[in-house]
C-alpha positions in Angstrom: -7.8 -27.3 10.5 -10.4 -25.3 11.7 -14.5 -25.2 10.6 -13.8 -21.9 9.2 -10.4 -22.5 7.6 -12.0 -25.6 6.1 -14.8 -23.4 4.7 -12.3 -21.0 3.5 -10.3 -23.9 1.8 -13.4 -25.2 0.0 -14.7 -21.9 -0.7 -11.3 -20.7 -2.4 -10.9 -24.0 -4.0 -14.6 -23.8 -5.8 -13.9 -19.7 -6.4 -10.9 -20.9 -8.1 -12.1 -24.1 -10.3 -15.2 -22.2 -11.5 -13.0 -19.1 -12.8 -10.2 -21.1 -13.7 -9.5 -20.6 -17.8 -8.9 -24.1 -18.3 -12.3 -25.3 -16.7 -14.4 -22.5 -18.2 -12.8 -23.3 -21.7 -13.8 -27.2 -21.3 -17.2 -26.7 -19.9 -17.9 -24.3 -23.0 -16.6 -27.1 -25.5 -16.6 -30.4 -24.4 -18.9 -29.9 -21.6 -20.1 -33.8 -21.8 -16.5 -35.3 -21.3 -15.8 -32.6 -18.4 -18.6 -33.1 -16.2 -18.3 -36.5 -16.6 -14.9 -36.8 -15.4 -15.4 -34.2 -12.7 -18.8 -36.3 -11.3 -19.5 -39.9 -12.7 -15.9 -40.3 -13.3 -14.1 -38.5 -10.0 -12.6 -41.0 -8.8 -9.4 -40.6 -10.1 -9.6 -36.7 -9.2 -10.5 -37.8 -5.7 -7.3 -39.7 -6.0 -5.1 -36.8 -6.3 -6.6 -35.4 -3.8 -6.1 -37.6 -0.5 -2.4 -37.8 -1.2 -2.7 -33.9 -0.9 -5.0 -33.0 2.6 -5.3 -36.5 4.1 -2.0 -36.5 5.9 -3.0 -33.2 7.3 -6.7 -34.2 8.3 -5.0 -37.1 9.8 -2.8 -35.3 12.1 -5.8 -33.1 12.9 -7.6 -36.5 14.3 -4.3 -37.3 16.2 -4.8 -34.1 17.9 -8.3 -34.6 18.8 -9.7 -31.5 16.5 -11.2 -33.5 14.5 -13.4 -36.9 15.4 -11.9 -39.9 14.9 -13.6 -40.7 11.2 -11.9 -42.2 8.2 -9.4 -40.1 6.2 -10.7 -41.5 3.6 -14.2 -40.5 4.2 -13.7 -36.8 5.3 -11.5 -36.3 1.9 -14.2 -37.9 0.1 -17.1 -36.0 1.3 -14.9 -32.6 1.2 -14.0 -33.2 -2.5 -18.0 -34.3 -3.9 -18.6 -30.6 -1.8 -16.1 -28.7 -3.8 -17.1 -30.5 -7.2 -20.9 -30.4 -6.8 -20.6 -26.7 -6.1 -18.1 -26.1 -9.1 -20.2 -28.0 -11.9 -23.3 -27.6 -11.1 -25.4 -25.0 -10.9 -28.1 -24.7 -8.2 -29.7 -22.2 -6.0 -26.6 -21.3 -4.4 -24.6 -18.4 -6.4 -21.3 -19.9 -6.1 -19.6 -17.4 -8.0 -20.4 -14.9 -5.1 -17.7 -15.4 -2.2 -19.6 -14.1 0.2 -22.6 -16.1 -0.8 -20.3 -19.4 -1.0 -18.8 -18.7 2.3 -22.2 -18.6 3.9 -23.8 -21.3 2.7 -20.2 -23.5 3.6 -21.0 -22.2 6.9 -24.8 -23.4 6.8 -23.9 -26.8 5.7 -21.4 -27.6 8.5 -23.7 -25.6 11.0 -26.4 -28.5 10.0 -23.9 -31.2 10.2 -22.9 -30.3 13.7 -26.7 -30.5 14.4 -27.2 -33.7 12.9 -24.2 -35.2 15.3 
C-alpha cells in the first residue's frame, strides 16, 4: 500500500458508505441508533475491519513500506478516518471526490510533517 492508494481506499470507502442506500435510509430513520453504532459504539465495526486490511498492512511493515507501528493501531486510526468523514458533517464536502481526495492528501501531508 501506497500514501495514495491508501487515500484512494479511504476515499472510495467514505464515497461509498455515504451514498450507500442502506446507510442513507438509517441515518434518515433511526439516525440515533446509527451514529451510535458507527461512533460511540464502533468497536465492533472496527472489528470487522482488522481481519479485513491488517494482514495486508502487516506485510506492508514486513517490507519496510510502512513503519514498524501496531497493526492494530494503523487499522484503528484508518477506520475512525473513514467513519468520522462518513457521519459527520464538517467543513470538508465529503460527498465531492475530488474535494475528499484532497483533503486525504492534506491529512497525511501533515502527518508526515508531524513525524
Amino acid at each position: 500500500l501506497t500514501e495514495e492508494a491508501i487515500v484512494d481506499l479511504l476515499a472510495f470507502v467514505v464515497g461509498y458508505a455515504r451514498r450507500h442506500p442502506l446507510v442513507v435510509a438509517a441515518l434518515r430513520d433511526v439516525p440515533d441508533q446509527t451514529l451510535g453504532l458507527f461512533t460511540v459504539d464502533a468497536g465492533q465495526v472496527l472489528g470487522y475491519v482488522r481481519p479485513v486490511i491488517g494482514p495486508r498492512l502487516q506485510a506492508r511493515i514486513d517490507d519496510g513500506a510502512i513503519p514498524n507501528i501496531p497493526v492494530e493501531r494503523i487499522v484503528d486510526v484508518l477506520a475512525r478516518l473513514a467513519l468520522s468523514l462518513t457521519f459527520t458533517n464538517t467543513g470538508v464536502d465529503a460527498d465531492s471526490p475530488r474535494v475528499l481526495h484532497r483533503y486525504l492528501r492534506d491529512a497525511f501531508a501533515l502527518v508526515r510533517l508531524l513525524s
